[in-house]
N, C-alpha and C positions, 0 to 999 in steps of 0.2 A: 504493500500500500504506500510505502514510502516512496520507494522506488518511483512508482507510478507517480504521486506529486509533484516529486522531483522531476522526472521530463518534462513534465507539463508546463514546470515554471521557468523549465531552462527551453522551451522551444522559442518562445519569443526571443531570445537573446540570441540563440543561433541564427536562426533568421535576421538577424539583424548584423550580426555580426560576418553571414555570407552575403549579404547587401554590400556591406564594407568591402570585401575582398573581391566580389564578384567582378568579370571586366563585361562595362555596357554594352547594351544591345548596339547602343552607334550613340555619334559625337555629332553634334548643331551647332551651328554659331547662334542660331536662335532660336530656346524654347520656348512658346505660349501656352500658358496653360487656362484649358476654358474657351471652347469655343463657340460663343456668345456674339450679342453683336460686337464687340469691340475683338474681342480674338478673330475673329473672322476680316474687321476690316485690321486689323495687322496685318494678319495672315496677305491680304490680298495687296497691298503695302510690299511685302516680303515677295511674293510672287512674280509682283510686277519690275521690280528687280532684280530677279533671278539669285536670291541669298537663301541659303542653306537655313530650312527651317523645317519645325515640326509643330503641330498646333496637337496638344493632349485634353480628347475630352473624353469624362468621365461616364458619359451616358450613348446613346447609339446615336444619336442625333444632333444637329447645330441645335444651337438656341432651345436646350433643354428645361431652362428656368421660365421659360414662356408656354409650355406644356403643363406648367401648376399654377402660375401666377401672373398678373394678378387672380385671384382666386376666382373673384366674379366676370372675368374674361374679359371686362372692357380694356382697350387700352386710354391711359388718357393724353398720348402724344397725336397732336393735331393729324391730321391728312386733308392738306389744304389741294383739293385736286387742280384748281383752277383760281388764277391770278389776274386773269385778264392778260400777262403777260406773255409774251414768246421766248424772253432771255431766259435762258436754264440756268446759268448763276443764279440769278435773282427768283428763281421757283423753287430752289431749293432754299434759301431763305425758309420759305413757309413748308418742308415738309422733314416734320420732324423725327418719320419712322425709318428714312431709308438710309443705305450706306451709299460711302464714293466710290464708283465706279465709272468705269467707259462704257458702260453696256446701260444706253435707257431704258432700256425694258425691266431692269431691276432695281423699278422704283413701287412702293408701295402702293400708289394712285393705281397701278394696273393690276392690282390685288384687290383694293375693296374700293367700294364707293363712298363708305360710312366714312363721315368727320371722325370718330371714335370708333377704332376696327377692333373688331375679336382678335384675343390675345393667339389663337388658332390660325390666324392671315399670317403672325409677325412669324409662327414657324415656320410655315410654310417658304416665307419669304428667304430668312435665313439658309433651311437647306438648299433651296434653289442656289441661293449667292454661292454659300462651299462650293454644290456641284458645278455650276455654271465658269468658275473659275479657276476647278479642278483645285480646290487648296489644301493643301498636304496637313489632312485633319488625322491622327492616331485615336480611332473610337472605343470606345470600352475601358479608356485607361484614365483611370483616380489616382491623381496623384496625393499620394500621402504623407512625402518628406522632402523636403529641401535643403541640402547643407554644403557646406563650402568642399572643395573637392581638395585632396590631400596635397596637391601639386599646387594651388594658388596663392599668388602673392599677396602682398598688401592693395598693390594697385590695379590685380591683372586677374580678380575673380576667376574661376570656373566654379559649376555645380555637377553636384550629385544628386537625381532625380530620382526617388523611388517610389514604384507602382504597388498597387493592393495585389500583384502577382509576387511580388518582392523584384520583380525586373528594377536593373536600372540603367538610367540615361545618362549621358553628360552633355554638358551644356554649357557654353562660352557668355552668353545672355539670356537674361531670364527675363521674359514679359506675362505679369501677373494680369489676369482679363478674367476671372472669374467670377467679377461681382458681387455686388454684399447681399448675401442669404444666409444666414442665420440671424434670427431670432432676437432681439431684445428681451431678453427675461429678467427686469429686477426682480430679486426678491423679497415676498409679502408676505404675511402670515396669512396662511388659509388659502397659498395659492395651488394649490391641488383641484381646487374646487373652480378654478375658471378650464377654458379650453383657450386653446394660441390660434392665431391667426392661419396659420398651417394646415392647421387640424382640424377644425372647423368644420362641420356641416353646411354645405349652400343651398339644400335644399329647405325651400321655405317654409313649406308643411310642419320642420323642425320647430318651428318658431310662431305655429299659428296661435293667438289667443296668447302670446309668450311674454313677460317681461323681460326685458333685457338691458344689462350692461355691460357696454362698452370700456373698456381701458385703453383711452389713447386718442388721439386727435390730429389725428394725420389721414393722407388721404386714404390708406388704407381702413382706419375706422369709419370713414363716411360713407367710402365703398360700400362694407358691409351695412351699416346704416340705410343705407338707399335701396342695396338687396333685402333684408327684410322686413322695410318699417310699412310694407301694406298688409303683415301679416304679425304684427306684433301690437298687442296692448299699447306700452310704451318702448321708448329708447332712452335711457340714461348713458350722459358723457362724462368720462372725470379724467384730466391730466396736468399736468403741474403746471404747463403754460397755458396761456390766452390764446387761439384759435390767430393763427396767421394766413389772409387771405393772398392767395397770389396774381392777382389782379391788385392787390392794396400793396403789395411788398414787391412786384415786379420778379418773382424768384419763382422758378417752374415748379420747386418741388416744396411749398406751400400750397395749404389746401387750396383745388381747382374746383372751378364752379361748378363741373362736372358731377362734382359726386355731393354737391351742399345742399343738398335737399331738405336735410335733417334740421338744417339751420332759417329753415322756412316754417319748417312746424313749431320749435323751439320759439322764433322770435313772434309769430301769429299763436301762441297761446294753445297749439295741440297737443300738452301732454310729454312731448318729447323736452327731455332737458340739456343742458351742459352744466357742468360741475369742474371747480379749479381745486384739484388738490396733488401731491406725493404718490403716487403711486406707490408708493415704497412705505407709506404711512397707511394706507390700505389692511383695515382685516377681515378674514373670509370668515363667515362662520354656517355651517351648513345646518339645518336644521327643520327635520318632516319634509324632507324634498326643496327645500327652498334655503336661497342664499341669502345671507343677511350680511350688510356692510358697517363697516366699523372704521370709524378716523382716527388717530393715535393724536392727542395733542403735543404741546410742546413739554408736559412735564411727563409722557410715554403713559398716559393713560390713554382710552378708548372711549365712547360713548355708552359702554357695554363692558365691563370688566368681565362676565362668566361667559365661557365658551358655549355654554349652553342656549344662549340669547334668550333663556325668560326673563322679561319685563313686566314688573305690575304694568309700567303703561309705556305706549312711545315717546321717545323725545321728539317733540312737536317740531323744535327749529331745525330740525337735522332732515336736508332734502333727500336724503337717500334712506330714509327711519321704512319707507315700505321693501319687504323683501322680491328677490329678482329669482326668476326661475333659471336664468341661461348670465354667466359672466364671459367675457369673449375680450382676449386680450391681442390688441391691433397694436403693436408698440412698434412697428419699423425691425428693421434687419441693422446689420453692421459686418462688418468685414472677419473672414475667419482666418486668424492667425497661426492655428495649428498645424500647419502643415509646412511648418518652417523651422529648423532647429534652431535650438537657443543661440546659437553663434551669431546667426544670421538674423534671426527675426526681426521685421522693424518695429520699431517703434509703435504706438498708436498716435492720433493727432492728438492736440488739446485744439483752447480754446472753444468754440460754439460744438456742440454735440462730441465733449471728449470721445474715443474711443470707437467712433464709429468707422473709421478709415485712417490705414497707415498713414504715416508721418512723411513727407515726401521734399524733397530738395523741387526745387524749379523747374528742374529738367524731368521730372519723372522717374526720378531715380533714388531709391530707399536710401538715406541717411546713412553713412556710415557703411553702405557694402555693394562696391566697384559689381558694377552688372547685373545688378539685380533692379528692373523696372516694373512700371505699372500703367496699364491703360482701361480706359472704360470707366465706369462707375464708380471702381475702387479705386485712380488717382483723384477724385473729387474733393480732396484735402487742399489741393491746392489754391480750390477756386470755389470754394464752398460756401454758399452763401452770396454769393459773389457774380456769378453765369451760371449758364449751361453746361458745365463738364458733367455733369455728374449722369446727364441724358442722350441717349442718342443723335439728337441734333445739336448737343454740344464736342460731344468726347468724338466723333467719326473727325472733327476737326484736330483735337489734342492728340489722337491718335497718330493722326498724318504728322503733326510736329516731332511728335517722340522718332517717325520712324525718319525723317529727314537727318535729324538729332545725330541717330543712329546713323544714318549713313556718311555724315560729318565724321562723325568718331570715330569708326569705324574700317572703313570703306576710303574714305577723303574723298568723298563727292560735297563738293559745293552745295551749298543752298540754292534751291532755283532762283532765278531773278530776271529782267528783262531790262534792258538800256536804249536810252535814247538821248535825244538834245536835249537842255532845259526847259526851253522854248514847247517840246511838246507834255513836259508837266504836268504843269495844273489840267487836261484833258485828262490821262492817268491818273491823277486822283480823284478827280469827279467820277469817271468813271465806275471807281471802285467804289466810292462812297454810296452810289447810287445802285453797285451791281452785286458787290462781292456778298456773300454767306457768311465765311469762317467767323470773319472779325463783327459781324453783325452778329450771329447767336454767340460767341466768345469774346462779349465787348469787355476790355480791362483786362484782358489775360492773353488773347494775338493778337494782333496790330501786324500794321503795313513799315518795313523801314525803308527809309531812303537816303542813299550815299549818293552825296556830291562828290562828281570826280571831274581832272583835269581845268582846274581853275574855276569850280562852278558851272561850266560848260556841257555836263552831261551830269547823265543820272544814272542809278541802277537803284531797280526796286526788287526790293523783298515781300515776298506775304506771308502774311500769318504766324510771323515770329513770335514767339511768346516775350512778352513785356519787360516780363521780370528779368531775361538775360541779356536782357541791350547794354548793360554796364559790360558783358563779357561775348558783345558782339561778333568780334573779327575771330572768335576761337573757336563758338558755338556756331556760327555761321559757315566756318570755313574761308571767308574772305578775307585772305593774309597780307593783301597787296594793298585795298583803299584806305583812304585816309578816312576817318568818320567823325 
C-alpha cells in the first residue's frame, strides 16, 4: 500500500522532470498561444511575412471562447454594414467584429445582417479567416507551462512550452493571445449558495415567477438581466461601484445601451432595483429553499448575526430584507497566470481594476522577461480605460504594431512609411484624418509620425506608431538615418 502511494506521488515529478530533459517536438521563432481573434490576426501578420511560427490552440476550433460566451449569444461589437461610404479605410472605422486582411470577403457584414450578431457568426467567421489563410494553427494543444529555456540569457530569452500531453516546444518569442476567461471570484460568506456566470442556466423557464440577484454590474450582468427579466418576479443589483454608462464615459467596455434595459425598469418604478455595496461584505445565508442577504458593517457585524436567519421581524430599511430564490454572480473575467512559471510570470497591473491583466512595458512586452509578448484583450493594461485595445476593433490595430515591432527587432525590417515633398503635406494629413481607422478606434495610444528630412524639404510618414515610444523612435522604428 505504501509502495502504491508512493508512485502515485512521484509520477507527477517524473513527468515533469522528463518535460525537462525531453528534446522538442520543433523550435519557432514565434509561438502564439490561443487562437482567438487576436492569435489569429498575429498569426496572419506572421504568415504574410513568411516567419516561422506556430499558433497553439487548446480546443479543435478558432475562436473557441465564442462557442460559450457571451452566454446569451448577443455580440455587442457594432456591425455597421453601411456608411454611405465607398472608402474601405474609413468603413472599417465603423466595423468592429472583423480582422485585417487583403481578402474582403472576410468581413463580418457578409456574415450577418444584425447590428448585434450571434456570438455563433463570430465563429464561424474566425475558422473561415484560419482556413482561408491557411495559418499554421497546432489544435488540440493546452498549453500548460511556460519557463525560461536552460540555454537563455539575460537578454536573449528562449522558452520551454509544455502540453497537457507532456510534449514540449521551444520557442524564441512568445505571443500571449489567449484572453481573459477566468472568472472573478471574491470571496463571501455563503458563496456556495450563488451560481457564476459560467455556469449559469439561460434557459428562462429556470427563472419563471423567480427572484433574483445579481452580483455585478457590468455588461455581462445586464446581459443576463435583459435574458430573464420577462420571466422573473424581480431583479436585484448590488456592486461596489456606480453603474458606468459608455455613451456617458466614451469607453467601449462600460455598460452598452445594449443590454440596459434593466435600468428602464429600475428608474420607471418596476420592481427591479440597483444596490451599491462590497461584494466581498456580502452574506449568503440559505434557508427553506431561499437565499437571504446579509451586509457586514464597518465594525464586521451583519444585519443578521445567526446563520439561521430567524427574525422576530424584518429590518425595514434594508432593500435586500426580502429573500431571492436564484443568486447569479456576473463579476467579469481576468487574465490567467498559471500557466507561466514562477521565473517568468509577469506581473499583474495595478492601478484601475488591479489584477485583471498582466503588467506590460509599451511595447507589449512582459516586464522584466526579453520575448515574452502579448496581444488581444490581455495587452489591455496598456490602454485600459483609455481606447479600444482591449476589443477587436481596437487590438486587430495593436496587434499589427506589436508584429511590425517584431519585425524591427527582429528581422530589421523598417517600419512602413511613404515620402514625398512638403509641399504635398498637409493633403497626407487631411487625408488621414478624415480616412485612417487605426488611430481613430486607438486614439492616445497610435498616432501618425512625421520626419522632416533634407532641410524641411521632404517628409516621411509613419502610421500607427504607438505614442508612448516616440521618445525611442529611431530604435523602435528602425529609422537609423533621419534626423527627428
Amino acid at each position: 500500500m505504501l509502495v502504491t502511494v508512493a508512485l502515485v506521488l512521484l509520477l507527477p515529478m517524473q513527468l515533469l522532470c522528463e518535460s525537462q530533459t525531453q528534446t522538442p517536438v520543433f523550435t519557432k521563432d514565434y509561438c502564439v498561444v490561443g487562437a482567438g481573434p487576436s492569435g489569429l490576426q498575429m498569426g496572419y501578420f506572421f504568415e504574410q511575412s513568411n516567419r516561422d511560427y506556430v499558433i497553439f490552440e487548446r480546443s479543435d476550433t478558432a475562436g473557441y471562447f465564442y462557442t460559450k460566451y457571451p452566454r446569451h449569444r448577443k455580440l455587442i461589437s457594432i456591425n455597421k454594414r453601411h456608411t454611405g461610404k465607398t472608402n474601405k479605410e474609413f468603413n472599417f472605422r465603423h466595423d468592429w467584429n472583423s480582422l485585417i486582411s487583403h481578402d474582403e470577403s472576410l468581413q463580418i457584414k457578409h456574415y450577418s445582417k444584425e447590428f448585434f450578431p450571434h456570438a455563433d457568426v463570430m465563429v464561424q467567421y474566425l475558422k473561415d479567416y484560419a482556413e482561408k489563410f491557411q495559418l499554421n494553427i497546432q489544435y488540440n494543444t493546452n498549453i500548460v507551462n511556460i519557463k525560461r529555456a536552460p540555454d537563455s540569457s539575460r537578454d536573449a530569452t528562449k522558452f520551454i512550452v509544455l502540453d497537457q500531453r507532456n510534449q514540449t516546444y521551444e520557442c524564441r518569442n512568445m505571443v500571449i493571445s489567449t484572453g481573459i476567461f477566468t472568472p472573478n471570484e471574491p470571496e463571501f460568506k455563503g458563496m456556495e449558495h450563488s451560481v457564476g456566470y459560467e455556469d449559469m442556466s439561460i434557459d428562462t423557464d429556470d427563472y419563471e415567477g423567480k427572484t433574483v440577484l445579481i452580483l455585478g454590474r457590468g455588461n455581462s450582468a445586464f446581459e443576463t438581466a435583459d435574458h430573464i427579466i420577462a420571466s422573473t418576479n424581480l431583479i436585484h443589483m448590488v456592486a461596489r461601484s456606480r453603474i458606468k454608462l459608455s455613451w456617458e464615459t466614451h469607453y467601449v467596455g462600460d455598460l452598452r445601451a445594449v443590454n440596459n434595459g434593466l435600468l428602464d425598469t429600475y428608474q420607471l418604478k418596476s420592481l427591479d432595483g440597483v444596490m451599491e455595496a462590497p461584494v466581498e461584505e456580502i452574506k449568503l445565508v440559505k434557508k427553506d429553499g431561499k437565499i437571504y442577504v446579509d451586509i457586514w458593517d464597518e465594525y464586521g457585524n451583519t444585519n443578521d448575526s445567526s446563520d439561521s436567519h430567524d427574525k422576530s421581524e424584518p429590518i425595514d430599511n434594508f432593500s435586500a430584507r426580502e429573500p431571492y430564490d436564484a443568486v447569479l454572480r456576473c463579476l467579469g473575467f481576468k487574465f490567467d497566470f498559471s500557466i507561466f512559471d514562477d521565473e517568468i510570470r509577469p506581473s499583474a497591473n495595478r492601478g484601475k481594476n488591479p489584477g485583471k491583466y498582466p503588467h506590460l512595458k509599451d511595447d507589449y512586452e512582459a516586464t522584466g522577461v526579453p520575448g515574452l509578448f502579448f496581444a488581444g484583450t490581455n495587452s489591455h493594461s496598456v490602454d485600459y480605460k483609455l481606447s479600444a485595445g482591449g476589443f477587436i476593433h481596437g487590438f486587430r490595430y495593436t496587434a499589427r504594431a506589436l508584429w511590425r515591432l517584431l519585425e524591427v527587432r527582429n528581422h530589421g525590417v523598417a517600419w512602413p512609411s511613404v515620402s514625398g515633398p512638403t509641399t504635398n503635406l498637409l493633403d497626407q494629413i487631411i487625408k488621414r484624418v478624415n480616412e485612417a481607422s487605426g488611430i481613430y478606434q486607438m486614439f492616445g495610444v497610435l498616432g501618425d509620425v512625421i520626419v522632416l528630412k533634407d532641410g524641411g524639404t521632404r517628409y516621411e510618414y509613419f502610421e500607427e506608431f504607438p505614442v508612448k515610444l516616440i521618445p525611442n523612435f529611431k530604435e523602435k522604428a528602425g529609422d537609423r538615418k533621419s534626423v527627428v
